[in-house]
Backbone atoms as SQL, in Angstrom:
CREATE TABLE atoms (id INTEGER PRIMARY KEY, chain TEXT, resi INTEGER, resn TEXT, atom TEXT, x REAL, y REAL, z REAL);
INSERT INTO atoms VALUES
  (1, 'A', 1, 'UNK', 'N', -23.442, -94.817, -16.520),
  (2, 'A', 1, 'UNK', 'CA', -22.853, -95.408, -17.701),
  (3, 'A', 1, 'UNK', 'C', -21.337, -95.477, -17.501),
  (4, 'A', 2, 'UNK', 'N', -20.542, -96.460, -17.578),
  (5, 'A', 2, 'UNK', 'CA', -19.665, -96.724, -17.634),
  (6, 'A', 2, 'UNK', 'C', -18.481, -96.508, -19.081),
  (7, 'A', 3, 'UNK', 'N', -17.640, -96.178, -18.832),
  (8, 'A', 3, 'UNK', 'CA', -16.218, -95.700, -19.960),
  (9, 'A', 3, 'UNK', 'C', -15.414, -96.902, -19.782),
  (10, 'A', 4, 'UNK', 'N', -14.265, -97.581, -20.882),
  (11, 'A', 4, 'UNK', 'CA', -13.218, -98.191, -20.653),
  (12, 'A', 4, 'UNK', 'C', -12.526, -96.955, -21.113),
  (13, 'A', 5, 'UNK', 'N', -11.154, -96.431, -20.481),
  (14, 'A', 5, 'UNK', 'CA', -10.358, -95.453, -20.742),
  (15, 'A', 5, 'UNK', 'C', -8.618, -96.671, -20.808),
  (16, 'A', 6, 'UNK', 'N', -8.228, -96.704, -22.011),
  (17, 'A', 6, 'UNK', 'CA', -7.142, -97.429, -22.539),
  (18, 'A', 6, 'UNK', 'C', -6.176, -96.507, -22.136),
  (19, 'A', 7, 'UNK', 'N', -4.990, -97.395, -20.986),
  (20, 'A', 7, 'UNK', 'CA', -3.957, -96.622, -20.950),
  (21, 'A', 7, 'UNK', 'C', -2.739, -97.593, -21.384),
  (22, 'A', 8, 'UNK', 'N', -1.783, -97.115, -21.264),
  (23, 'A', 8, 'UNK', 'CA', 0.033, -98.845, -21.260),
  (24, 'A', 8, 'UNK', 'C', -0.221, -99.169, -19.897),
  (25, 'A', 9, 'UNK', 'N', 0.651, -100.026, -20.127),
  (26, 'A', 9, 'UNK', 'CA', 0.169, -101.065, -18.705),
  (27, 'A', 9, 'UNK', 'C', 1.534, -100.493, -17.668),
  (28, 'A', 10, 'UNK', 'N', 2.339, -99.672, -18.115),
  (29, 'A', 10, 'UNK', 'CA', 3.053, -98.282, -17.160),
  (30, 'A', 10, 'UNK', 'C', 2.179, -97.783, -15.994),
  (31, 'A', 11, 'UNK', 'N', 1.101, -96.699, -17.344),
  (32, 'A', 11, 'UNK', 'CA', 0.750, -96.103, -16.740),
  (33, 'A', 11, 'UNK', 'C', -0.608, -96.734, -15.549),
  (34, 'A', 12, 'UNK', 'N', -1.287, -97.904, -16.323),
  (35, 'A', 12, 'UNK', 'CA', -2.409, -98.966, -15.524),
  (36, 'A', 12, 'UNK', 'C', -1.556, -99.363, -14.080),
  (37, 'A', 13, 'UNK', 'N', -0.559, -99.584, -13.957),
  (38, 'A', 13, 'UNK', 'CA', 0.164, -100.014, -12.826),
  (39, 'A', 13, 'UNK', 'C', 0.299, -99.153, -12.421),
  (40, 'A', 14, 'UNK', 'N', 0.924, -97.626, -11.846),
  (41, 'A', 14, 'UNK', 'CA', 1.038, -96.530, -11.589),
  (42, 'A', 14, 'UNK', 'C', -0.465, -96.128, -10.856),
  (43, 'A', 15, 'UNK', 'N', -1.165, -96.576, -11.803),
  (44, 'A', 15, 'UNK', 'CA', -2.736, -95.879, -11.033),
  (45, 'A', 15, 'UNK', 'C', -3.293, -97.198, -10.277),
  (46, 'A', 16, 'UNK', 'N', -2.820, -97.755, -10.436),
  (47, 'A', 16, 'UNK', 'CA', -3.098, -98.893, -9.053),
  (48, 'A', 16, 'UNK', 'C', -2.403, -98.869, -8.026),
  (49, 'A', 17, 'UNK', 'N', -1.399, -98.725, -8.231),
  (50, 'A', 17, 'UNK', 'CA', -0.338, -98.689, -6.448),
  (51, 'A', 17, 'UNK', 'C', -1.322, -96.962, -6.081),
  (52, 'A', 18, 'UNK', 'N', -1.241, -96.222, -6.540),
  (53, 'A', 18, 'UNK', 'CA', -1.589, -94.950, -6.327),
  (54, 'A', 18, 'UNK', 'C', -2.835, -95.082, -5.634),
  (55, 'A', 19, 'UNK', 'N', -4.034, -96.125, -6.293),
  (56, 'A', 19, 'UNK', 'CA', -5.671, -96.204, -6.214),
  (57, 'A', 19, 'UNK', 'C', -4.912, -97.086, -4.432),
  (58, 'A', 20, 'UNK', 'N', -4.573, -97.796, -4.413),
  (59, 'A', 20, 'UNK', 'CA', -4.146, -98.925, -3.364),
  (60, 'A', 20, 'UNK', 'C', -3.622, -98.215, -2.033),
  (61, 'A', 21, 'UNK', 'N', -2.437, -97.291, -2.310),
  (62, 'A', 21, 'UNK', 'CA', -2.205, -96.634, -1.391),
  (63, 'A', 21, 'UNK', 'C', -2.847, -95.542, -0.553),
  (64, 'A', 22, 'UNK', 'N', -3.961, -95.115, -1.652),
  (65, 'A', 22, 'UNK', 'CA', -5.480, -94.200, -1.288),
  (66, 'A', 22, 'UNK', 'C', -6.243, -95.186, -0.399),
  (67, 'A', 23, 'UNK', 'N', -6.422, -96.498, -0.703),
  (68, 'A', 23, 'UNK', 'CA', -7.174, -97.350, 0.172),
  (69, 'A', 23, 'UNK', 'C', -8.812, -97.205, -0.662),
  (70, 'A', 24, 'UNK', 'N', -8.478, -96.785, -1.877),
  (71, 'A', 24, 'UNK', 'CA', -9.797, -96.379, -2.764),
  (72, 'A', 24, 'UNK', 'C', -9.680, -97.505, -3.858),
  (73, 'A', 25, 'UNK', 'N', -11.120, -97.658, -4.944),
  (74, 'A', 25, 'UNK', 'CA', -10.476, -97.974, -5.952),
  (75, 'A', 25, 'UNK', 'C', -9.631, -97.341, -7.448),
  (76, 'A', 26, 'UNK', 'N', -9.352, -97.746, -8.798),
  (77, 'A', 26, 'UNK', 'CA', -9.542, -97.006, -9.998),
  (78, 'A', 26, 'UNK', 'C', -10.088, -95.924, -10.226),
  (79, 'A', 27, 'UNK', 'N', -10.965, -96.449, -10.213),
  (80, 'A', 27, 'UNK', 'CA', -12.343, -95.622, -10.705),
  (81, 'A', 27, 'UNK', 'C', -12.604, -94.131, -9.917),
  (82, 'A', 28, 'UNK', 'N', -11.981, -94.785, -8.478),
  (83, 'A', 28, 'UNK', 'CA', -12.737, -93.160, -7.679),
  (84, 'A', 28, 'UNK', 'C', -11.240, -92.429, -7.552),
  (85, 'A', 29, 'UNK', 'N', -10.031, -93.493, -8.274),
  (86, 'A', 29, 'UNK', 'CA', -8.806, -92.504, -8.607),
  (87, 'A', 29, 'UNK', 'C', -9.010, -91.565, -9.328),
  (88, 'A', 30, 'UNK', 'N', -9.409, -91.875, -10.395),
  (89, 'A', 30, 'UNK', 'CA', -9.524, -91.117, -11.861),
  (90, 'A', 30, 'UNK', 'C', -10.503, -90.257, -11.366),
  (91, 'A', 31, 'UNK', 'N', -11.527, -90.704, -10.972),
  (92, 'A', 31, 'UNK', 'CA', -12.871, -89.654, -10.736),
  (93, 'A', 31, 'UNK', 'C', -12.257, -88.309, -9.152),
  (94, 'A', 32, 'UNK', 'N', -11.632, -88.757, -8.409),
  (95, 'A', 32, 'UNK', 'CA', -11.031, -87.705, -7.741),
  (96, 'A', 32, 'UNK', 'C', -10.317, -86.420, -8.417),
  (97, 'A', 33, 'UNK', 'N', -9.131, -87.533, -9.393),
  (98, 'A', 33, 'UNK', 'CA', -8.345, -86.775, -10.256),
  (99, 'A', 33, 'UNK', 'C', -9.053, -85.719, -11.223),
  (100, 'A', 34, 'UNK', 'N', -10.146, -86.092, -11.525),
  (101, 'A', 34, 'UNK', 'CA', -10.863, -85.392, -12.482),
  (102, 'A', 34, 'UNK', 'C', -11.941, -84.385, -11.637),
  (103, 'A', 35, 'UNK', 'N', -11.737, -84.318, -10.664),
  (104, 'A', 35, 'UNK', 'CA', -12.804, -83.343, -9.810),
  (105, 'A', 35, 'UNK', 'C', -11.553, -82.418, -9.234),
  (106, 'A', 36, 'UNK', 'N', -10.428, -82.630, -9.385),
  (107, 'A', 36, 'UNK', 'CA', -9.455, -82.110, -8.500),
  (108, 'A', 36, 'UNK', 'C', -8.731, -81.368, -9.443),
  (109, 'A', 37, 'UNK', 'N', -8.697, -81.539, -10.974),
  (110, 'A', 37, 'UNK', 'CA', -7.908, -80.920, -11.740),
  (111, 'A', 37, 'UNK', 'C', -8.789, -79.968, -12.334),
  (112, 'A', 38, 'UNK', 'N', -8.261, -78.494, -12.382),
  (113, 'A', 38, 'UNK', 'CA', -8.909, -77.215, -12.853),
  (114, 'A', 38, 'UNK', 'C', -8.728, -77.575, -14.031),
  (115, 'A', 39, 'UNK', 'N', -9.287, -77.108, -15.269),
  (116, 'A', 39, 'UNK', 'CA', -9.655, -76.929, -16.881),
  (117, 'A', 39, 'UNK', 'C', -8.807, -75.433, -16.522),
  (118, 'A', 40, 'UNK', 'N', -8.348, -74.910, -17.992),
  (119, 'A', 40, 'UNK', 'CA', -7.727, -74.255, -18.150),
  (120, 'A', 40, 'UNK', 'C', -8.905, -72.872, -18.048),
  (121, 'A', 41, 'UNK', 'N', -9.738, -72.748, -18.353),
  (122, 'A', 41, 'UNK', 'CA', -10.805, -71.826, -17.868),
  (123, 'A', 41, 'UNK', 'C', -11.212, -71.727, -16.717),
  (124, 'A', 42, 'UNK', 'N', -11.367, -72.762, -16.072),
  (125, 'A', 42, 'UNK', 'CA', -11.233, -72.352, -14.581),
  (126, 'A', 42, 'UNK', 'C', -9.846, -71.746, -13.819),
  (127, 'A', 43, 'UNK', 'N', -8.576, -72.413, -14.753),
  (128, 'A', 43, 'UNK', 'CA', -7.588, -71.691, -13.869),
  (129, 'A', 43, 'UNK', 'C', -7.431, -69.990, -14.133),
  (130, 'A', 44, 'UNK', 'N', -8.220, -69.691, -15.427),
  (131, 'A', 44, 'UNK', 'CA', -8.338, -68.057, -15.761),
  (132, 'A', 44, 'UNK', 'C', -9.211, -67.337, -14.800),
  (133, 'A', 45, 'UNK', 'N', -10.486, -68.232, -14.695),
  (134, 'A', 45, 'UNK', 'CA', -11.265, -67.528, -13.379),
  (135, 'A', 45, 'UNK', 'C', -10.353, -67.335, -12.332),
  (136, 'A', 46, 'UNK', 'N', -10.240, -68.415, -12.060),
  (137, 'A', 46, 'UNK', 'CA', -9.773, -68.309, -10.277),
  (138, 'A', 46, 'UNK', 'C', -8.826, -66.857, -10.425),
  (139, 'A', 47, 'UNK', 'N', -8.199, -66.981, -11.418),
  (140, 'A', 47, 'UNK', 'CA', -6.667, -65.523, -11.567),
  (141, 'A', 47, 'UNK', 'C', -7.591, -64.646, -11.496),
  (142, 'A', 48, 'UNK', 'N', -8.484, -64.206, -12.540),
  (143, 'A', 48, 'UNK', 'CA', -9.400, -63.458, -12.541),
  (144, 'A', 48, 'UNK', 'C', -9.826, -62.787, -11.050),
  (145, 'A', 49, 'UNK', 'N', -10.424, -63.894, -10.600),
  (146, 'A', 49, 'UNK', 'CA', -11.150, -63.758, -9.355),
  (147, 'A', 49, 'UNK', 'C', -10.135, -63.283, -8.411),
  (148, 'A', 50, 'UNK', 'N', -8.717, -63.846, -7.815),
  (149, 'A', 50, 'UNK', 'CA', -7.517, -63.442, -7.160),
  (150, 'A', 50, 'UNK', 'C', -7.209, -62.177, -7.515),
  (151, 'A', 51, 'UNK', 'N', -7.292, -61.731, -8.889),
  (152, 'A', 51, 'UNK', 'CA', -6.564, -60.469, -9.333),
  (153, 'A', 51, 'UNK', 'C', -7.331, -59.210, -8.693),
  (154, 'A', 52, 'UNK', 'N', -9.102, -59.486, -8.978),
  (155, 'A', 52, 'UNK', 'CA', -10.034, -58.607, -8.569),
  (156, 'A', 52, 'UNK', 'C', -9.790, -58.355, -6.916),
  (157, 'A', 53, 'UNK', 'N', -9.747, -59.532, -6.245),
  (158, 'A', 53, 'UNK', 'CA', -9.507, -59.170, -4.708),
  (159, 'A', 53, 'UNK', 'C', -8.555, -58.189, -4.425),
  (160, 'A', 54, 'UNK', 'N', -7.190, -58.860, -4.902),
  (161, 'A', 54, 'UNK', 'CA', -6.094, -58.324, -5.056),
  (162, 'A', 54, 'UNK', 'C', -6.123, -56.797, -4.978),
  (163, 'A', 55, 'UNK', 'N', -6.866, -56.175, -5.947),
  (164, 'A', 55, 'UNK', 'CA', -7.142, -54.925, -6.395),
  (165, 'A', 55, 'UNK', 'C', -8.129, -54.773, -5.299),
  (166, 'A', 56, 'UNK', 'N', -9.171, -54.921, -4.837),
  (167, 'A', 56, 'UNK', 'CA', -9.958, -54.474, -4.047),
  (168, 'A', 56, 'UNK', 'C', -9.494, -54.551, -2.481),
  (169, 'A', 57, 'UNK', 'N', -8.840, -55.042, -2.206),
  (170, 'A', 57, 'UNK', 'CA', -8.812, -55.486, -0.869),
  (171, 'A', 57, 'UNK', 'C', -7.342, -55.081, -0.563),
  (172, 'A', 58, 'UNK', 'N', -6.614, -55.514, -1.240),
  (173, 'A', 58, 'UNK', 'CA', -4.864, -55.312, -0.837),
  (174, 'A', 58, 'UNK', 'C', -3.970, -54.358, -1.568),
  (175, 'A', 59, 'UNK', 'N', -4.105, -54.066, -3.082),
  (176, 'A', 59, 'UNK', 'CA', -3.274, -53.462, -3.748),
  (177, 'A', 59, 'UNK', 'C', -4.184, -52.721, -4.651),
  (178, 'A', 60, 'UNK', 'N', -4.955, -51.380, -4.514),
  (179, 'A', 60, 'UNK', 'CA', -5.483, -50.956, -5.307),
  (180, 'A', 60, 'UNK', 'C', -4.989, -50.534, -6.425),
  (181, 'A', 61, 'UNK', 'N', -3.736, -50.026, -6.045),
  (182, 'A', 61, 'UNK', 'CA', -2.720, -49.261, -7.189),
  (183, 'A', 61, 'UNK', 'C', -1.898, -50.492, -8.204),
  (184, 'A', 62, 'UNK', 'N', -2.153, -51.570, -7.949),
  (185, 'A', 62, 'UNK', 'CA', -1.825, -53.017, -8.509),
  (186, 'A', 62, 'UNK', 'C', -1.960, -52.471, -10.027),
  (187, 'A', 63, 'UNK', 'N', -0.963, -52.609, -10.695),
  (188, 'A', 63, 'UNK', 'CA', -1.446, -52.884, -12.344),
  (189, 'A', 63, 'UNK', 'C', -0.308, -53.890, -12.930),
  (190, 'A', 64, 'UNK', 'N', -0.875, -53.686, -14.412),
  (191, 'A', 64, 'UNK', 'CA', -0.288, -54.907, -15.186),
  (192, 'A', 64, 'UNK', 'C', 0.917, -55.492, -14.976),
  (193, 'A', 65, 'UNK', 'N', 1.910, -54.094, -14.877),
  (194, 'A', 65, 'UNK', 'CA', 3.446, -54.628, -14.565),
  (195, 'A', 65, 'UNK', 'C', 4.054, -55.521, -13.724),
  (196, 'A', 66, 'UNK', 'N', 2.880, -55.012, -12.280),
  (197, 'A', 66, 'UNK', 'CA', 3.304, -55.590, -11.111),
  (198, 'A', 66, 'UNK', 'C', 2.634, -57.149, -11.335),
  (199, 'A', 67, 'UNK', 'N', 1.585, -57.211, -12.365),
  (200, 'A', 67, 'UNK', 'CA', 1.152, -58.654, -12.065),
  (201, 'A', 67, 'UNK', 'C', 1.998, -59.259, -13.096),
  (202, 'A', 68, 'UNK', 'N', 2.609, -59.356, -14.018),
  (203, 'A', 68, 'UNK', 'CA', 4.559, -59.367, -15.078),
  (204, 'A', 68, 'UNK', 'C', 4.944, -60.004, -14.129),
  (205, 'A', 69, 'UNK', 'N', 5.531, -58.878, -13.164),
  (206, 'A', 69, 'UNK', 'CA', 6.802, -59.324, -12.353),
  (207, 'A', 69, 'UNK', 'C', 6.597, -60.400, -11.642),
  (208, 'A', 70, 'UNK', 'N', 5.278, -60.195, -10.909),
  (209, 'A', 70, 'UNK', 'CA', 5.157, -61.543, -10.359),
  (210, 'A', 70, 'UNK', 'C', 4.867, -63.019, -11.021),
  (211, 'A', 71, 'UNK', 'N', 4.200, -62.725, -12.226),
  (212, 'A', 71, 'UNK', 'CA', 4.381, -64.052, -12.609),
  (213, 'A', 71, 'UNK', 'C', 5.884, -64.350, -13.367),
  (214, 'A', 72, 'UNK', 'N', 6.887, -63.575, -13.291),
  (215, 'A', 72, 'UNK', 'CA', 8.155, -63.863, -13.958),
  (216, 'A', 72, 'UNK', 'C', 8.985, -64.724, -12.256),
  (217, 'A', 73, 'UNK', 'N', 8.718, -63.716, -11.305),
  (218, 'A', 73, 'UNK', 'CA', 8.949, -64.762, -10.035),
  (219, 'A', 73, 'UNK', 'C', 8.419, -66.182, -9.524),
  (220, 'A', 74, 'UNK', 'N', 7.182, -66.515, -10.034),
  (221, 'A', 74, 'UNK', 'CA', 6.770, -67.523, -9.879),
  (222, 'A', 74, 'UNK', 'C', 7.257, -68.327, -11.066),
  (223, 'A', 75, 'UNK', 'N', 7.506, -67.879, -12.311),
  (224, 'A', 75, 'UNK', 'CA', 8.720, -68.993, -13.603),
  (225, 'A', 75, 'UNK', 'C', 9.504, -69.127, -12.807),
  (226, 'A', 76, 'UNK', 'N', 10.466, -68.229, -12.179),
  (227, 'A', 76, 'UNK', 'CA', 11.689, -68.446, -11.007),
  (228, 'A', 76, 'UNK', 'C', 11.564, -69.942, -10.720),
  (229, 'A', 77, 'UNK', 'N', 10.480, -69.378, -9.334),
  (230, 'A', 77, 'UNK', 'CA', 10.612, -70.312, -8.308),
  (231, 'A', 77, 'UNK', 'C', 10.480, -71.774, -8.931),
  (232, 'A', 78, 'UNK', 'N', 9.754, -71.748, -10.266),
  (233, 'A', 78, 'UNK', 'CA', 8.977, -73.339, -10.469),
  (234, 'A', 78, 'UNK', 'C', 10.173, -73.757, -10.918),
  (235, 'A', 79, 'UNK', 'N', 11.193, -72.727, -11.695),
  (236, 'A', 79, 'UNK', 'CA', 12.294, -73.424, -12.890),
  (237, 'A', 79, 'UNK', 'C', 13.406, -73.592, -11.834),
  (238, 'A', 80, 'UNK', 'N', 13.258, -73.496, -10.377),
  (239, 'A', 80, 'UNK', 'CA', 14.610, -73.225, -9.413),
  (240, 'A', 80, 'UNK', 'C', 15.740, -72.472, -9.674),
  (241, 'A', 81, 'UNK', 'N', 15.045, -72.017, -10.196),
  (242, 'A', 81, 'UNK', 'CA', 16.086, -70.123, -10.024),
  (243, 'A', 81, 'UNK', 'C', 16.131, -69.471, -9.111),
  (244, 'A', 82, 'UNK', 'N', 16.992, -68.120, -8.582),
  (245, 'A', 82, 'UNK', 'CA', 16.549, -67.244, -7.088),
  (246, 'A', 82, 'UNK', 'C', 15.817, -66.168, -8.215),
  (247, 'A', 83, 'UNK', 'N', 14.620, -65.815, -7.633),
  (248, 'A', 83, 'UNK', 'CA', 13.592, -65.114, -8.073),
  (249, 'A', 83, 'UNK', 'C', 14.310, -63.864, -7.685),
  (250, 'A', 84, 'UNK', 'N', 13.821, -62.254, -8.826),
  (251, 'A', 84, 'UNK', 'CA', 14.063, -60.973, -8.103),
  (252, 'A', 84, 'UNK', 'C', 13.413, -61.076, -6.704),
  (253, 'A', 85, 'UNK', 'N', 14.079, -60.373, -6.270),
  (254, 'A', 85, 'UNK', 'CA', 12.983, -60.409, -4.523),
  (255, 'A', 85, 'UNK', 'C', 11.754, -59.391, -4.900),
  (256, 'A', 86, 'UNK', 'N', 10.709, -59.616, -4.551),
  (257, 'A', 86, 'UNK', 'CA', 9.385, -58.978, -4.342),
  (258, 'A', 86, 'UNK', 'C', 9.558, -57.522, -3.337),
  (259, 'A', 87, 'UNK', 'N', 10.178, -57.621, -2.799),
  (260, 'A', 87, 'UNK', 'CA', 10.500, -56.498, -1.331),
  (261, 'A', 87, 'UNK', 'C', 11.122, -55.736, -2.469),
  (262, 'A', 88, 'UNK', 'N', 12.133, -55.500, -3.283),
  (263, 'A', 88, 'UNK', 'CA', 12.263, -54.105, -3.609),
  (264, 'A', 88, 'UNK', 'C', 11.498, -53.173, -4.064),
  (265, 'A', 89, 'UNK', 'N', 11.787, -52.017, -4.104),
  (266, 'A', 89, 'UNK', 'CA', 10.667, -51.103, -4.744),
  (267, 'A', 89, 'UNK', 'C', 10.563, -50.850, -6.375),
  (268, 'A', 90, 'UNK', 'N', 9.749, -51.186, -7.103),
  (269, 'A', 90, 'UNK', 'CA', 9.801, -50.823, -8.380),
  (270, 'A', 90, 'UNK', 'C', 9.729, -49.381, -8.255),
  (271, 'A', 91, 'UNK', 'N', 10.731, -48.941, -9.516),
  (272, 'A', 91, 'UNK', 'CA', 10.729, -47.367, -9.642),
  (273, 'A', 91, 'UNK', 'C', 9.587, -46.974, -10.281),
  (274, 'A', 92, 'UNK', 'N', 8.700, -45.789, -9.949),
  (275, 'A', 92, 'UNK', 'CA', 7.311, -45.545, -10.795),
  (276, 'A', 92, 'UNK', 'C', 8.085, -44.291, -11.404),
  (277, 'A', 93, 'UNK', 'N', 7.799, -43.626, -12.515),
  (278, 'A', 93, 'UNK', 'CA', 7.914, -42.472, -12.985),
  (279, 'A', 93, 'UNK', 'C', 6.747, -41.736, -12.942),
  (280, 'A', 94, 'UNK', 'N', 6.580, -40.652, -12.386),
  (281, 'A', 94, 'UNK', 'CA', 5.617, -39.590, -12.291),
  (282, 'A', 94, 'UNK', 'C', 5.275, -39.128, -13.490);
């Protein structure tokens, strides 16, 4: 079954040079795009799933803070800021 999906003729042009330069058409643009983009529940799994490894495999002693900091370094990097460096040692209190 087929959809018409109404876009401006911006964005209709945009997904044609794009579909063109793929050497594909529309249709298997959008339909790539839509097999290729995570739902916001899948991007919780996948963390989920990363976090569990994380903990099992590399950083057992891993907790909440340390997963903070790192996502405050990755705002960094996306907003082009210099991120805290990862290499220092967080102070633990006994």
């Amino acid at each position: 079954m087929d959809t018409t999906i109404k876009v401006d003729a911006e964005v209709r042009d945009r997904l044609t040079v794009l579909a063109r330069e793929r050497g594909i058409s529309m249709r298997d643009l959008v339909a790539e795009f839509a097999r290729a983009t995570p739902t916001r529940e899948e991007l919780r799994e996948r963390a989920a799933r990363a976090e569990a490894y994380l903990r099992s495999r590399l950083a057992p002693q891993l907790d909440d803070e340390d997963l903070a900091r790192a996502e405050g370094v990755w705002a960094a990097i996306e907003s082009g800021d210099a991120p805290e460096s990862l290499a220092e040692p967080r102070r633990r209190v006994a």
